[in-house]
N, C-alpha and C positions, 0 to 999 in steps of 0.2 A: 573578524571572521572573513576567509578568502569569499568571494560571490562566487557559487557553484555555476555551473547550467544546469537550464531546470531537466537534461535527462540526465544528469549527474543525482540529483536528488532522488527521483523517480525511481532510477535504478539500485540507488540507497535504500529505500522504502521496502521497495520488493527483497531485498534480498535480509530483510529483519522478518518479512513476512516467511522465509524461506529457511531463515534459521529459529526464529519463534523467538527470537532476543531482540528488544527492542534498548539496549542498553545504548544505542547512540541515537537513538529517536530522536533527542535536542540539537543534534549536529544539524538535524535535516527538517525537523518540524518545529514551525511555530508557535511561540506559546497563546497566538491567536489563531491557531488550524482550526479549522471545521471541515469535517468528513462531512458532507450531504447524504453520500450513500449511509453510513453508520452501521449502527447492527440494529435488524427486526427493524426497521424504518426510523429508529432515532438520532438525528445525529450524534455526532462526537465531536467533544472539542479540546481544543489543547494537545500539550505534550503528552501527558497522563492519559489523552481518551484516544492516542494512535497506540502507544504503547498497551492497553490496554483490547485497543483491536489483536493486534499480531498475537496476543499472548491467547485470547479466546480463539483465535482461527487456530493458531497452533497442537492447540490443545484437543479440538477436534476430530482430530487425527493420528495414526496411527504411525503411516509415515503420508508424506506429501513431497513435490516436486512441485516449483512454479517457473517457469520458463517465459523469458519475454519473446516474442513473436515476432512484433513490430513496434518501434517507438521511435517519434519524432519530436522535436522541439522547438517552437517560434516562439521570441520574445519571453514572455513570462510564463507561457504553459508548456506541457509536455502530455504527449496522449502515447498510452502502449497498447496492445492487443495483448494478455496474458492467458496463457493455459494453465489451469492448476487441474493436477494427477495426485490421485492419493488414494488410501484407503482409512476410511472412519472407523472407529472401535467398535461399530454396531457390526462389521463386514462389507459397508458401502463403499464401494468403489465411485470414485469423483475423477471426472473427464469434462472438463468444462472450460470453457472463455468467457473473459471479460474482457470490456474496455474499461480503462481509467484512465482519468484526466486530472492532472493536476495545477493550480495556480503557485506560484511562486515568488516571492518579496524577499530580498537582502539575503538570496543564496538557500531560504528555506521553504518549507512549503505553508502553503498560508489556506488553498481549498484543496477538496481533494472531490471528484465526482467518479461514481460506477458502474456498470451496467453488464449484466450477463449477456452472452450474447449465444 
């Protein structure tokens, strides 16, 4: 496997989050990830528990846009500023930021941390 940079990954991430297919999730996630952030406060772990993220955020929604903001990379993390825009099937309209930070080992991601902001 070529060694990515870890905004090469990050930027991978987001954009499964963007199409709601996590079908390359293994190219960029380890099968020792742990999401900290997680869903409803529990982590996630593995290949299976990011794919399993994108596909319940996806689903959430009606349509969505997520946009990177800001994102830099040293060493083995990467941190972005994201905006996610959308509208929920309830009629909720979502206008919101996060940070996310990610840790990364042999090209994939290995944590992942989150925070609305």
């Amino acid at each position: 496997m070529d060694e990515r940079d870890t905004t090469d990954v990050l930027r991978a991430m987001v954009a499964m989050f963007v199409s709601g297919d996590p079908a390359e999730a293994a190219a960029v996630v380890s099968p020792d990830y742990l999401d900290h952030q997680g869903i409803e406060g529990t982590p996630i772990q593995g290949i299976e528990g990011f794919a399993r993220v994108v596909r319940t955020n996806h689903h959430r929604f009606v349509r969505q846009n997520i946009t990177i903001q800001d994102l830099f990379g040293i060493d083995d993390r990467a941190v972005a500023r994201l905006r996610w825009q959308g509208r929920r099937h309830d009629g909720t309209d979502i206008d919101r930021e996060t940070i996310d930070v990610i840790r990364t080992a042999d090209g994939r991601a290995v944590e992942h941390w989150g925070a609305q902001v």
